[in-house]
N, CA, C, O and CB atoms as a CASP TS submission, in Angstrom:
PFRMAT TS
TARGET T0000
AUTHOR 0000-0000-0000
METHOD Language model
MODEL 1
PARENT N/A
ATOM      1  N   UNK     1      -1.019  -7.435  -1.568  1.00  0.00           N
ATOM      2  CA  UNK     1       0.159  -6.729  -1.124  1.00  0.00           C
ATOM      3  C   UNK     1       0.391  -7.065   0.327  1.00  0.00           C
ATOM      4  O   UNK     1      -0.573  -7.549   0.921  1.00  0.00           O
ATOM      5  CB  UNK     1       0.018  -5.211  -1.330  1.00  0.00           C
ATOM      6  N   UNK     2       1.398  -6.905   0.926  1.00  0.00           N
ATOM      7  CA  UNK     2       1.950  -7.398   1.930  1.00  0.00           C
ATOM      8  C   UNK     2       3.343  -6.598   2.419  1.00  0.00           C
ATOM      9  O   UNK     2       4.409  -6.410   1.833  1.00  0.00           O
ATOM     10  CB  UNK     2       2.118  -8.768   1.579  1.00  0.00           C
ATOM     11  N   UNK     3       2.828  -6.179   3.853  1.00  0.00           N
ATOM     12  CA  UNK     3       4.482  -5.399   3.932  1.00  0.00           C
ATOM     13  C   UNK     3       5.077  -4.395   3.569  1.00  0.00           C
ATOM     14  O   UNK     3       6.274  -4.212   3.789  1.00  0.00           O
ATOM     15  CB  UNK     3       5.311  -5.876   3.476  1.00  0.00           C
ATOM     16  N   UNK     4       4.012  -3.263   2.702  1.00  0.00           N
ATOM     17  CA  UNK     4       3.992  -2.190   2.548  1.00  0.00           C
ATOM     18  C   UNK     4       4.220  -1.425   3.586  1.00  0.00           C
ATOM     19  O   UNK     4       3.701  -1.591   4.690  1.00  0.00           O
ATOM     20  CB  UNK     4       3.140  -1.985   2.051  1.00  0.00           C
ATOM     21  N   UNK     5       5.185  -0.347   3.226  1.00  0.00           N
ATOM     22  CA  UNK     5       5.838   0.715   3.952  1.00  0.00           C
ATOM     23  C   UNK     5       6.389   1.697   3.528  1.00  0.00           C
ATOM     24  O   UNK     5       7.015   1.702   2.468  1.00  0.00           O
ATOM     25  CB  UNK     5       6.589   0.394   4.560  1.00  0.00           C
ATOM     26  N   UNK     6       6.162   3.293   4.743  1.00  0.00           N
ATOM     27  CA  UNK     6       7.005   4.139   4.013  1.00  0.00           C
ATOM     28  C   UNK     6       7.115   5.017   4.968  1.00  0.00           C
ATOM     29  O   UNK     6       6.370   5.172   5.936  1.00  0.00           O
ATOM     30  CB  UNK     6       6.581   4.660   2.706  1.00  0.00           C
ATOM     31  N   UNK     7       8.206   5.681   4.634  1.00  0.00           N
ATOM     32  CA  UNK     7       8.702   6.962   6.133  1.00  0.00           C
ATOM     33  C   UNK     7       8.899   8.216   5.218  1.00  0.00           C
ATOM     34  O   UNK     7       8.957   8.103   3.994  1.00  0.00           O
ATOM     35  CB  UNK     7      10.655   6.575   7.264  1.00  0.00           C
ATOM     36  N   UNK     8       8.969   9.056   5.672  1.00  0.00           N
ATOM     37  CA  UNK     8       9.077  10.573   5.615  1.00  0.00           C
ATOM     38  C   UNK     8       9.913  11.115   6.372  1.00  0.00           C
ATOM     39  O   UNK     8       9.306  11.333   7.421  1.00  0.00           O
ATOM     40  CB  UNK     8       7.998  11.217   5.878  1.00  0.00           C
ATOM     41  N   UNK     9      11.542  11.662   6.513  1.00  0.00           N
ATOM     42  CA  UNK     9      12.221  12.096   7.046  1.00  0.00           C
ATOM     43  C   UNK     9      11.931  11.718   8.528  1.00  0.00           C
ATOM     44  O   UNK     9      11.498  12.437   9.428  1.00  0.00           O
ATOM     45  CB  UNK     9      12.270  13.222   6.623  1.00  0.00           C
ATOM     46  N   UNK    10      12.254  10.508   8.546  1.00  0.00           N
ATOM     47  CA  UNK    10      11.848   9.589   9.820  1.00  0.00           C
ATOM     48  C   UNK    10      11.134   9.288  10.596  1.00  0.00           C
ATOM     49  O   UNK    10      11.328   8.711  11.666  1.00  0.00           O
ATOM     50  CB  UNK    10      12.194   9.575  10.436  1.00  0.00           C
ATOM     51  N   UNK    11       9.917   9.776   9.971  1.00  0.00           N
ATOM     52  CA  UNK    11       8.300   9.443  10.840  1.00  0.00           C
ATOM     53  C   UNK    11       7.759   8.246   9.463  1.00  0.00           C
ATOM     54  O   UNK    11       7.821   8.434   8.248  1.00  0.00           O
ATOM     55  CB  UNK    11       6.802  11.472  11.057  1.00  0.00           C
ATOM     56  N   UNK    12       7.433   7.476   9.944  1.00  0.00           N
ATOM     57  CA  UNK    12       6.466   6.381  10.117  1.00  0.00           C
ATOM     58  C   UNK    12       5.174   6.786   8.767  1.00  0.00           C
ATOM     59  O   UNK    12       4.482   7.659   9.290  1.00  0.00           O
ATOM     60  CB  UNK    12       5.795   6.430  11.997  1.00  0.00           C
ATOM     61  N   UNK    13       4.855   6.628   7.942  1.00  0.00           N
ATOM     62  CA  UNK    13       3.786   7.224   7.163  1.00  0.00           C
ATOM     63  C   UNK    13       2.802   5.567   7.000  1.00  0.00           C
ATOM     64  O   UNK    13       1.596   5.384   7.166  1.00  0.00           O
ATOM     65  CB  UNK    13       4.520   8.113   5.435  1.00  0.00           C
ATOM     66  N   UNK    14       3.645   4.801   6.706  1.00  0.00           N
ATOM     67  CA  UNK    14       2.773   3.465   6.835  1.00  0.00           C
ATOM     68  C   UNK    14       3.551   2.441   7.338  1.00  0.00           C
ATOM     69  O   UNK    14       4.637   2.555   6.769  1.00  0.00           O
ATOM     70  CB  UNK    14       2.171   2.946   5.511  1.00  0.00           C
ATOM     71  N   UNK    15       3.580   1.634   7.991  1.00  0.00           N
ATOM     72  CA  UNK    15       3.790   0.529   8.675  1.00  0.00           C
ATOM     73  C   UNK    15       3.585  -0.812   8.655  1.00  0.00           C
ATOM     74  O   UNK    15       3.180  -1.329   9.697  1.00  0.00           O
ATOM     75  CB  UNK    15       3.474   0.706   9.371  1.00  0.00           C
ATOM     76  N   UNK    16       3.826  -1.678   7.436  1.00  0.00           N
ATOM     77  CA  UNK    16       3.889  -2.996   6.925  1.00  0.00           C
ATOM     78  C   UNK    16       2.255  -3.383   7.002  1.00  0.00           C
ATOM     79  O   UNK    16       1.570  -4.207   7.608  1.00  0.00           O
ATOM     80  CB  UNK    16       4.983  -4.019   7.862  1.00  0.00           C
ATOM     81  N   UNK    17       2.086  -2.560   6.265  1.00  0.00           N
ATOM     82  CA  UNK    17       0.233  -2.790   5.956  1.00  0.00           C
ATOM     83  C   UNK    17       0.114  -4.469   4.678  1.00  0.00           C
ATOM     84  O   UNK    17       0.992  -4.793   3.878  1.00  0.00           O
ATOM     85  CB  UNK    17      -0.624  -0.654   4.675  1.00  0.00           C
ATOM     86  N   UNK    18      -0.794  -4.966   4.835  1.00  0.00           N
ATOM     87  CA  UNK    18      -0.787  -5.861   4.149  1.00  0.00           C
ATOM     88  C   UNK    18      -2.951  -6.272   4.263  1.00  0.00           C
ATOM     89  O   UNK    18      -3.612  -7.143   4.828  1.00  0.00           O
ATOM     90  CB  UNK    18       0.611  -7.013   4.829  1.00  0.00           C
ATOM     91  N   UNK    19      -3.202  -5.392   3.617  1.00  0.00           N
ATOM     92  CA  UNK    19      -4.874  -5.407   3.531  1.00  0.00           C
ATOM     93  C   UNK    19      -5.312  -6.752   2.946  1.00  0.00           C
ATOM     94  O   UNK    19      -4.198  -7.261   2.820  1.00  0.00           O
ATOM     95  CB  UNK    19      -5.526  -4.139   2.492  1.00  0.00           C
ATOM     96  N   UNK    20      -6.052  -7.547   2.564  1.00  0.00           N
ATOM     97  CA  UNK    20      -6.509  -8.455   2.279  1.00  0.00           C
ATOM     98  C   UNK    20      -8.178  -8.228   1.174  1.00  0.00           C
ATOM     99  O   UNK    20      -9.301  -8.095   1.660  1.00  0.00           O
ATOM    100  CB  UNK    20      -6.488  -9.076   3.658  1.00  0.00           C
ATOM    101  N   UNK    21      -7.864  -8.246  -0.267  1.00  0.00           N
ATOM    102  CA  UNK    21      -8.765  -7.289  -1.042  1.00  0.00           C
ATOM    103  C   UNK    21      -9.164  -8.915  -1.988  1.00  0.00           C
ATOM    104  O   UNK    21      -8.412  -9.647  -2.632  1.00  0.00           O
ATOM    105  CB  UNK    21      -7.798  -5.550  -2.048  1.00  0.00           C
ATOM    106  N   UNK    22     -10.640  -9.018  -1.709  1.00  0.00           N
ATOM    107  CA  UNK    22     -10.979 -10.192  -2.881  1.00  0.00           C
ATOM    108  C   UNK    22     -11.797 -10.003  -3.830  1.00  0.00           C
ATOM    109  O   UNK    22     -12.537  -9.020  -3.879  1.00  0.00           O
ATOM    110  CB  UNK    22     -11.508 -11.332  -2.437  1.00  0.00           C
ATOM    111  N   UNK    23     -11.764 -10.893  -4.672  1.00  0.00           N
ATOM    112  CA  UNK    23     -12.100 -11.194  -6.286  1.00  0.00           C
ATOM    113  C   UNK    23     -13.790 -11.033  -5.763  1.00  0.00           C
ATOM    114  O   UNK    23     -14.465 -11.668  -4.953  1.00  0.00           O
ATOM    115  CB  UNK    23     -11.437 -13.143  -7.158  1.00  0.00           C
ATOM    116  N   UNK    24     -14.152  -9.564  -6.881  1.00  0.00           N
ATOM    117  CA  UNK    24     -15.738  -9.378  -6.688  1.00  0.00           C
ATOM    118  C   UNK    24     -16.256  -8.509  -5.764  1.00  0.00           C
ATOM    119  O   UNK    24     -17.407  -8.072  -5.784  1.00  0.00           O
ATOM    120  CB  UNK    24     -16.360 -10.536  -6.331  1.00  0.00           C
ATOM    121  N   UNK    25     -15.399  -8.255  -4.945  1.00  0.00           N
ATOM    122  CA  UNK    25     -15.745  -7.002  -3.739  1.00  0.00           C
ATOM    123  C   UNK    25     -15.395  -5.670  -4.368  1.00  0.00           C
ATOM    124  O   UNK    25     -14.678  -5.543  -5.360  1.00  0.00           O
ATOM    125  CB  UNK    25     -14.734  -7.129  -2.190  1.00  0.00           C
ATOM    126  N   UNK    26     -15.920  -4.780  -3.753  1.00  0.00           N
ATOM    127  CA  UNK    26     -16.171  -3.372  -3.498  1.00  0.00           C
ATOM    128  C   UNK    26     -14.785  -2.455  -2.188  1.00  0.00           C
ATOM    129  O   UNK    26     -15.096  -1.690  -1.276  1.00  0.00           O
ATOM    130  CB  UNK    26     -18.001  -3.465  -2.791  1.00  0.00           C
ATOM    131  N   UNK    27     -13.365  -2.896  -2.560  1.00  0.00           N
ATOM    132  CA  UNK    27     -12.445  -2.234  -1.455  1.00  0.00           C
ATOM    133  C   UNK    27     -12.547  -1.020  -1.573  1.00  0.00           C
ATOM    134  O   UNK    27     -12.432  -0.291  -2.558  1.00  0.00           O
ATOM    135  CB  UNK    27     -11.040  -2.511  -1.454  1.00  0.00           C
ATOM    136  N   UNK    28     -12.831  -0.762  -0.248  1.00  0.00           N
ATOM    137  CA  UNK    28     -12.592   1.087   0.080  1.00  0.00           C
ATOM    138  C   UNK    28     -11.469   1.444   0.998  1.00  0.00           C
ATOM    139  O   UNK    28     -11.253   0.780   2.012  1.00  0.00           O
ATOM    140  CB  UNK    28     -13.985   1.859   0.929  1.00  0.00           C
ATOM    141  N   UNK    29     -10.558   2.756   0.573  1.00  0.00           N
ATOM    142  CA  UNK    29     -10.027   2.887   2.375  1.00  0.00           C
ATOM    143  C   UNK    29     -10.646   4.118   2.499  1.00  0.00           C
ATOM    144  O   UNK    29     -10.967   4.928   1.629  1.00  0.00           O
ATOM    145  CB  UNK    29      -8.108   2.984   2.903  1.00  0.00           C
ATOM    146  N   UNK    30     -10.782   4.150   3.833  1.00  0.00           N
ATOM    147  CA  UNK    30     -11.383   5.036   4.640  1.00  0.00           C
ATOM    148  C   UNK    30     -10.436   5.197   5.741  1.00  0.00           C
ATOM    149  O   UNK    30      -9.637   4.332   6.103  1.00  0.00           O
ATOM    150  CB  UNK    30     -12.731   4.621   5.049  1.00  0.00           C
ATOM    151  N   UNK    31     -10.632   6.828   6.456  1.00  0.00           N
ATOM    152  CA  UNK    31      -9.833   6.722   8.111  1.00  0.00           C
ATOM    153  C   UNK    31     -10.057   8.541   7.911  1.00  0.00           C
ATOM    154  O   UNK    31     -10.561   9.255   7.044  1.00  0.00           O
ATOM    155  CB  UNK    31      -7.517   5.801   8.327  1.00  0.00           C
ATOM    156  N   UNK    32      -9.444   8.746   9.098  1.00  0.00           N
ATOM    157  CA  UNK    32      -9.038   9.920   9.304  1.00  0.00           C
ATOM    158  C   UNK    32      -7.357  10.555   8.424  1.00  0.00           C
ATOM    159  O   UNK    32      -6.348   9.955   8.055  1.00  0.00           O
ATOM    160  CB  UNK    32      -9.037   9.833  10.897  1.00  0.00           C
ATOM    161  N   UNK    33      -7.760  11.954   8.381  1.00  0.00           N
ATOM    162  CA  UNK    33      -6.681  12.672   7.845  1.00  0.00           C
ATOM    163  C   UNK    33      -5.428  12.383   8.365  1.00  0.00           C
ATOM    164  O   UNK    33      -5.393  12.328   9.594  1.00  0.00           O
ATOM    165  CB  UNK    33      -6.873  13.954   7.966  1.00  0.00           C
ATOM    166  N   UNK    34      -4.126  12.131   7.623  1.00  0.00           N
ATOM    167  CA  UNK    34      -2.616  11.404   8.043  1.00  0.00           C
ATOM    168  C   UNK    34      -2.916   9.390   8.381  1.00  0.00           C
ATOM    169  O   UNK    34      -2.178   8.530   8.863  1.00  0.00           O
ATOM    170  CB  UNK    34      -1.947  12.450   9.999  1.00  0.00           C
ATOM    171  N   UNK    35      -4.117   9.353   7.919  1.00  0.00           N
ATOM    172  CA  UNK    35      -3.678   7.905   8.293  1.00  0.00           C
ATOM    173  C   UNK    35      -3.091   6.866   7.037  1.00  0.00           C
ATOM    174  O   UNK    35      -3.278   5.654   7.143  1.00  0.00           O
ATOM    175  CB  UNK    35      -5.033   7.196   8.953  1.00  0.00           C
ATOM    176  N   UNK    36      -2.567   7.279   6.175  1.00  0.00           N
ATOM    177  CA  UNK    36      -1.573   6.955   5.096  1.00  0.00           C
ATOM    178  C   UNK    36      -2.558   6.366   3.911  1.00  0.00           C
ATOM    179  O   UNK    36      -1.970   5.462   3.317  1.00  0.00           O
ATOM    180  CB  UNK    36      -0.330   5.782   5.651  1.00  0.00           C
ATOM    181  N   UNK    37      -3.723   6.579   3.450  1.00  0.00           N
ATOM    182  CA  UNK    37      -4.729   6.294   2.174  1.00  0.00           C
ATOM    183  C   UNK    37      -3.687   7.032   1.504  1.00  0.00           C
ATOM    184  O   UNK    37      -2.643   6.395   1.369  1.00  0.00           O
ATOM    185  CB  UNK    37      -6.524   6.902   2.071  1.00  0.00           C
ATOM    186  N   UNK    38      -3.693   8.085   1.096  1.00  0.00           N
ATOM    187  CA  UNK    38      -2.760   8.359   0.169  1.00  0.00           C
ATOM    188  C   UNK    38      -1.466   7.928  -0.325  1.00  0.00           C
ATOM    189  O   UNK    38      -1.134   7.430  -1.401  1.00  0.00           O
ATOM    190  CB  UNK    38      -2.619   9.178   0.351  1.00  0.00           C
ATOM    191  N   UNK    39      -0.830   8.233   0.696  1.00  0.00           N
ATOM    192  CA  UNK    39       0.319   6.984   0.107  1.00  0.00           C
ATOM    193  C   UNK    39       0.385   6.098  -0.089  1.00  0.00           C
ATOM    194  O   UNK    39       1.142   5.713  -0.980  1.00  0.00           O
ATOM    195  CB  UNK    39       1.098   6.646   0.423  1.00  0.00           C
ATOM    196  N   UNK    40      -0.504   5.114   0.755  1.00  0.00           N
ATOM    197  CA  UNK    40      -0.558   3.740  -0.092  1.00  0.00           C
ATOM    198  C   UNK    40      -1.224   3.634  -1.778  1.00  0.00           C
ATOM    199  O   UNK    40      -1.209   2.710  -2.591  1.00  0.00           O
ATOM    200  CB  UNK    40      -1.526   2.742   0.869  1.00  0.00           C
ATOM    201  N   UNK    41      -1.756   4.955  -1.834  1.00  0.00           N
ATOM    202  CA  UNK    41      -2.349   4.888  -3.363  1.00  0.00           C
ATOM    203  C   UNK    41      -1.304   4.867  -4.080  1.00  0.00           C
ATOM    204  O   UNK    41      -1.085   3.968  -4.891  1.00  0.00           O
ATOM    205  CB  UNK    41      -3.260   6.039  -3.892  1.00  0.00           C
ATOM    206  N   UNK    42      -0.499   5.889  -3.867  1.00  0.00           N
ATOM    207  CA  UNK    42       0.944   6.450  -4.332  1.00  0.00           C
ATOM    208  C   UNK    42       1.655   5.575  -4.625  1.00  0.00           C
ATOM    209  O   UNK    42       2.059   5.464  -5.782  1.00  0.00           O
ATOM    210  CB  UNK    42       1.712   7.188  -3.468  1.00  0.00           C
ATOM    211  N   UNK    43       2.077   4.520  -3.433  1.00  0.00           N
ATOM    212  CA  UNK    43       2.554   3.061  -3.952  1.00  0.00           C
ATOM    213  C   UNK    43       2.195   2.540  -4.880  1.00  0.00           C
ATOM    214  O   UNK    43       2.796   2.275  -5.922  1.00  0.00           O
ATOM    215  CB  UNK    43       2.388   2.147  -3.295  1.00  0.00           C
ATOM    216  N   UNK    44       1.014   2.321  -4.520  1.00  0.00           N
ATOM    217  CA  UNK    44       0.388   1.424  -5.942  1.00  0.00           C
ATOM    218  C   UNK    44       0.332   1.825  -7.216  1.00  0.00           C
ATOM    219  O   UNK    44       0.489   1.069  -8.175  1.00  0.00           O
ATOM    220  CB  UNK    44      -0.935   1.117  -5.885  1.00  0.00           C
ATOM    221  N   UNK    45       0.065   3.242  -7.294  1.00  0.00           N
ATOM    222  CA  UNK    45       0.755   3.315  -8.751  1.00  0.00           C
ATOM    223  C   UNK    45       1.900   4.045  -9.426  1.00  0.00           C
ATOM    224  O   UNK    45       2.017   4.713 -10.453  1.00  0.00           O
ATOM    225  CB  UNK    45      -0.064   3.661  -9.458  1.00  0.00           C
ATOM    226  N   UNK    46       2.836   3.587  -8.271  1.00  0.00           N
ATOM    227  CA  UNK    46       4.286   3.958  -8.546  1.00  0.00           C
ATOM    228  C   UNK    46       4.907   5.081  -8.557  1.00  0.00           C
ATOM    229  O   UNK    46       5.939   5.303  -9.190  1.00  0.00           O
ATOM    230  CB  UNK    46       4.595   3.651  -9.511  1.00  0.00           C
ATOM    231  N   UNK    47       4.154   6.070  -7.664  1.00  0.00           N
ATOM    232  CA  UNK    47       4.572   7.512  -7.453  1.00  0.00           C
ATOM    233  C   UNK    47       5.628   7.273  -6.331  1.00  0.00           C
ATOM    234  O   UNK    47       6.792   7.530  -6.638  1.00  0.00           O
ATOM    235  CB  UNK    47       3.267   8.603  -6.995  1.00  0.00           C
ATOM    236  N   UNK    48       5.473   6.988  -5.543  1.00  0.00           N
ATOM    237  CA  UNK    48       6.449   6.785  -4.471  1.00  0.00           C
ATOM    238  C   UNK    48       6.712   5.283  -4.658  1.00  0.00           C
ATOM    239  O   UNK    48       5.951   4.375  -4.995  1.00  0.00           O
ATOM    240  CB  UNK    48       5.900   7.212  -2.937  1.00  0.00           C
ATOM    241  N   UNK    49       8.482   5.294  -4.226  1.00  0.00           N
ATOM    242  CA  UNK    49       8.953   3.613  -4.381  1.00  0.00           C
ATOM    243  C   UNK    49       8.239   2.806  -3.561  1.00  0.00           C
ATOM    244  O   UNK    49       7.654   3.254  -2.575  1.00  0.00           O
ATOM    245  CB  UNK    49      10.484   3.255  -3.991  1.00  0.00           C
ATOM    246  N   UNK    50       8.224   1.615  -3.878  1.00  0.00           N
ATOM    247  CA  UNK    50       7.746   0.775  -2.821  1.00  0.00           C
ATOM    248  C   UNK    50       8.730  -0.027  -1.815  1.00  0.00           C
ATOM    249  O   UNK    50       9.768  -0.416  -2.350  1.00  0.00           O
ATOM    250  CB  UNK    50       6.939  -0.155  -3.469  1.00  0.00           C
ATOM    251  N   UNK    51       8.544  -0.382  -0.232  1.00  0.00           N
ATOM    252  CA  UNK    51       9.069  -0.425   0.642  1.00  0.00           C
ATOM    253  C   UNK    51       8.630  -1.986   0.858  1.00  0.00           C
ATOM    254  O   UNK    51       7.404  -2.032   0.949  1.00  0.00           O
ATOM    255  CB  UNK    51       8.815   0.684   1.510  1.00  0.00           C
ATOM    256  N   UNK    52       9.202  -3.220   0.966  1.00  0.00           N
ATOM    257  CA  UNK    52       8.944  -4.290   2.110  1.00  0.00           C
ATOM    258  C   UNK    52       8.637  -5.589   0.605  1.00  0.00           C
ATOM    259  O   UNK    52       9.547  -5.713  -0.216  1.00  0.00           O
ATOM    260  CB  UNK    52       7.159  -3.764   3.570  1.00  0.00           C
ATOM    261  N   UNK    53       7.617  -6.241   0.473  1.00  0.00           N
ATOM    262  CA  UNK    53       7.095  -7.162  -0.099  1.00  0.00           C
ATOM    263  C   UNK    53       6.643  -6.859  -1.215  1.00  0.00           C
ATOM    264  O   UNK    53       6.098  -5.758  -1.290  1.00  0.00           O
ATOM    265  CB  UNK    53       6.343  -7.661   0.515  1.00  0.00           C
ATOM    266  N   UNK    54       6.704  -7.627  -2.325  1.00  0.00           N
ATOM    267  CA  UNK    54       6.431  -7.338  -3.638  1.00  0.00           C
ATOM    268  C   UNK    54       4.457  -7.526  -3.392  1.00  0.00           C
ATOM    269  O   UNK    54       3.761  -8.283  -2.714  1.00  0.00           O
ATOM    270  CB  UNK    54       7.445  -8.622  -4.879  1.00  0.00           C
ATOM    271  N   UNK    55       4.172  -6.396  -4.345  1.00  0.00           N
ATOM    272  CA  UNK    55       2.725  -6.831  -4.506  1.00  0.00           C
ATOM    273  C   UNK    55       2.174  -7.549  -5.535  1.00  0.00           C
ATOM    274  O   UNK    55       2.776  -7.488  -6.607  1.00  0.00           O
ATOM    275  CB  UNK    55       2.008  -5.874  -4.506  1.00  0.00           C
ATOM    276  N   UNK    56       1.227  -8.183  -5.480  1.00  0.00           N
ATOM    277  CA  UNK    56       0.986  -8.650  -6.447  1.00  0.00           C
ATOM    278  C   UNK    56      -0.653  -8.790  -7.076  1.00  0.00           C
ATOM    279  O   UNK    56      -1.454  -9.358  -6.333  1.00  0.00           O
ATOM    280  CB  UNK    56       1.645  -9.674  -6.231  1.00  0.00           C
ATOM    281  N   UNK    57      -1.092  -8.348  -8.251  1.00  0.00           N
ATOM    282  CA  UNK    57      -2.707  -8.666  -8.346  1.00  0.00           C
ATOM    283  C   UNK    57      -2.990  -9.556  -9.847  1.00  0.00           C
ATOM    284  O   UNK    57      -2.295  -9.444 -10.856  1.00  0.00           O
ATOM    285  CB  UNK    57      -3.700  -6.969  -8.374  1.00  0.00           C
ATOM    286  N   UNK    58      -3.588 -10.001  -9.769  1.00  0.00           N
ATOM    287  CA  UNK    58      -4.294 -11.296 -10.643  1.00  0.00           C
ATOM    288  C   UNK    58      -3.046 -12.281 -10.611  1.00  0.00           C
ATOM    289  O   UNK    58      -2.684 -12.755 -11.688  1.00  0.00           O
ATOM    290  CB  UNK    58      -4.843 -10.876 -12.504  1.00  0.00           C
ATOM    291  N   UNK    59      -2.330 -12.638  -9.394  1.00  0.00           N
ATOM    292  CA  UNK    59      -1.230 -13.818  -9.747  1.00  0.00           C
ATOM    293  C   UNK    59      -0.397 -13.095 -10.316  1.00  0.00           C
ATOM    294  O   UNK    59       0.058 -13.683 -11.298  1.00  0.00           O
ATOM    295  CB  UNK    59      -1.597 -15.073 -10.677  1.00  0.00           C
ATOM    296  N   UNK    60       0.052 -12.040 -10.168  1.00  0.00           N
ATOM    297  CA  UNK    60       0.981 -11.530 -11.247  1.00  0.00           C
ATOM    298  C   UNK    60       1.740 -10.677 -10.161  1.00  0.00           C
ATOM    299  O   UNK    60       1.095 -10.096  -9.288  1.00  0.00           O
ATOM    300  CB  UNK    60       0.239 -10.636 -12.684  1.00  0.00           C
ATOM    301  N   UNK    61       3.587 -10.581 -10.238  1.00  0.00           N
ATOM    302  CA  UNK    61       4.043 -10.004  -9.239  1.00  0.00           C
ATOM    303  C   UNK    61       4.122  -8.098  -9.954  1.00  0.00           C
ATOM    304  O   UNK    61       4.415  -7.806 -11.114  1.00  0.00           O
ATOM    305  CB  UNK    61       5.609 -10.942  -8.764  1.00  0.00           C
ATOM    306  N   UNK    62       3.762  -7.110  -8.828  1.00  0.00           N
ATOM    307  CA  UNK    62       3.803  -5.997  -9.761  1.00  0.00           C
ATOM    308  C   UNK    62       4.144  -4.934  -9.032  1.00  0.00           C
ATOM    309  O   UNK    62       3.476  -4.561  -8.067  1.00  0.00           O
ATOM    310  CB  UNK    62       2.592  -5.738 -10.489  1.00  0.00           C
ATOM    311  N   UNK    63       5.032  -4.457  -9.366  1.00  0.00           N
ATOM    312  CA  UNK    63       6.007  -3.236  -8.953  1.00  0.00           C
ATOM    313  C   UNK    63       7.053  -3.662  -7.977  1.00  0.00           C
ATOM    314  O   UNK    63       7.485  -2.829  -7.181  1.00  0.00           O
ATOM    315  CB  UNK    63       5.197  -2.010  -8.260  1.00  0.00           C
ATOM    316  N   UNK    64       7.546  -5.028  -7.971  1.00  0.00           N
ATOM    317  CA  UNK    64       8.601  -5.736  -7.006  1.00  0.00           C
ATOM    318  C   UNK    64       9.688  -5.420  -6.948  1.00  0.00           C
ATOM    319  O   UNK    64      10.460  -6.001  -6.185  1.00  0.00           O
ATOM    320  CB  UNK    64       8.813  -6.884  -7.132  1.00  0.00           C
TER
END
């Protein structure tokens, strides 16, 4: 994914995040409370629209 984003009545919730997650690893997010883990979950599985760049996993474009 790449370019993920999202606002909330005009604050900023994520900011063109584009993590870098490979084949065989163990991805975690971690951070402090408000630092947007949740919504980016939300994105990903289509609770909230998605904002910026199509994502994509196994070569495959998904939720674009």
């Amino acid at each position: 994914m790449a370019g993920v984003g999202q606002r909330f009545d005009g604050v900023s919730a994520l900011r063109y995040v584009s993590p870098d997650l490979y084949a065989e690893s163990v991805p975690a997010l971690v951070g402090e409370w408000g630092t947007g883990k949740s919504t980016l979950m939300r994105i990903l599985t289509g609770t909230y629209p998605k904002r910026g760049e199509p994502i994509f996993m196994a070569d495959q474009g998904v939720n674009s």
